[in-house]
C-alpha positions in Angstrom: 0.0 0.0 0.0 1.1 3.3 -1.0 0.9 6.6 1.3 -1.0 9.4 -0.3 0.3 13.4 -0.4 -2.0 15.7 -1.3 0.0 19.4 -2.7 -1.7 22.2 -1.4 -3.0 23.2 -4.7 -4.8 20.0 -5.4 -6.7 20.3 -2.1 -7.7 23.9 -2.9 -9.1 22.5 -6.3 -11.4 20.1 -4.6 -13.0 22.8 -2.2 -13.1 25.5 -5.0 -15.2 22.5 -7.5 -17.7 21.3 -4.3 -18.3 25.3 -3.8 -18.9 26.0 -7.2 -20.8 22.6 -7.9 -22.8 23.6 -4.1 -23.6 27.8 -5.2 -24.8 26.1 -8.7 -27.5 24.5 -7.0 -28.4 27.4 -4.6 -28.3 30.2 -6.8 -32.0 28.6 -8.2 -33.4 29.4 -5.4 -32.3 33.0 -4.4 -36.0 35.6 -4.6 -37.9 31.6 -5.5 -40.5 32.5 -3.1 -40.5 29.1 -1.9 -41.5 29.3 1.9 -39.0 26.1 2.9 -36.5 27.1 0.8 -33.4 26.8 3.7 -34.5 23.0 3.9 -33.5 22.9 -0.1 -30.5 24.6 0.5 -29.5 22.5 3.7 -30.1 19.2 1.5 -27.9 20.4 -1.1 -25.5 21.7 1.0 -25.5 18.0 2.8 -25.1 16.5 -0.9 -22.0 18.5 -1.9 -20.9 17.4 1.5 -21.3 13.8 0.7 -19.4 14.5 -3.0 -16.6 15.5 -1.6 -16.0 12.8 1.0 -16.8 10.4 -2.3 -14.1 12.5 -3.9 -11.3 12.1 -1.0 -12.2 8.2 -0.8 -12.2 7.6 -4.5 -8.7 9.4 -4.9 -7.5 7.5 -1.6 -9.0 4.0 -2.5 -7.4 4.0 -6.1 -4.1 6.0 -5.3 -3.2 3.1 -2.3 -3.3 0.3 -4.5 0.1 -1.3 -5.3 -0.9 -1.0 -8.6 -2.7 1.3 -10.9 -4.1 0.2 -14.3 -4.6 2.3 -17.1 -2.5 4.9 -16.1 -0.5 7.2 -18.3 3.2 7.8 -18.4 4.4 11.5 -19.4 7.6 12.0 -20.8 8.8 14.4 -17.6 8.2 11.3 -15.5 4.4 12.2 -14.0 1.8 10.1 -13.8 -1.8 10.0 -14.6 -5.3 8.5 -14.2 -8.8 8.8 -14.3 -11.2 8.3 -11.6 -15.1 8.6 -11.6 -17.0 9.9 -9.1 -20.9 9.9 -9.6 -21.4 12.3 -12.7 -17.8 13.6 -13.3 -14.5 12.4 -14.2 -11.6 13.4 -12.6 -8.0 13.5 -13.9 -5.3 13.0 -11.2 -1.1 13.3 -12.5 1.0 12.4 -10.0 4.5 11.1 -9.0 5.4 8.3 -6.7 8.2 7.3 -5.1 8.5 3.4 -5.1 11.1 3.7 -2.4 9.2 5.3 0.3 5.7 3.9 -1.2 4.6 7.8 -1.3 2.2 8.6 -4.5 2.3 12.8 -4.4 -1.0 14.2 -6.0 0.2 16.9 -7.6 -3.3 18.4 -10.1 -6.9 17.3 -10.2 -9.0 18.3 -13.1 -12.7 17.6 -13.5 -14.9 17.0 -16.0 -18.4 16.3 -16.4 -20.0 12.9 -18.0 
């Protein structure tokens, strides 16, 4: 099993997607008129919680792994794969050091279905 690093960046990436992916959802409701509308907006705001945890574990649980199929080989030595997670795709590069058994997750891109 490998140990996972996550850069700063990549981190900041995730957040910045489950906020935008979260204000998407709430901004259809601003001036709705719809008297219960916090109880929309506190279920949505529950399901972009449970996204990102699916995120985290879906980059842990396929980053640990001894080994990683179908993954990509740049020339400068990085890595990369892609994961699903509910509707989206996300591409992961990242470099590992086989010594230590440290993958470092160094970008995350997402992409919808």
């Amino acid at each position: 099993m490998f140990k996972i690093e996550l850069k700063g960046e990549v981190i900041d990436k995730i957040d910045n997607f489950i906020d935008s992916y979260l204000n998407s959802f709430l901004i259809l409701f601003i001036d709705s008129w719809i008297e219960d509308v916090y109880l929309i907006e506190e279920n949505y705001k529950k399901i972009a919680t449970k996204f990102r945890d699916q995120i985290y574990f879906s980059l842990k649980d396929t980053c640990e792994k001894d080994i990683i199929f179908w993954k990509r080989i740049w020339d400068n030595g990085e890595l990369s794969i892609i994961i699903s997670v509910w509707n989206y795709k996300i591409f992961i590069d990242y470099r590992e050091n086989n010594i230590s058994k440290i993958r470092y997750i160094e970008n995350v891109e997402f992409y919808k279905k």
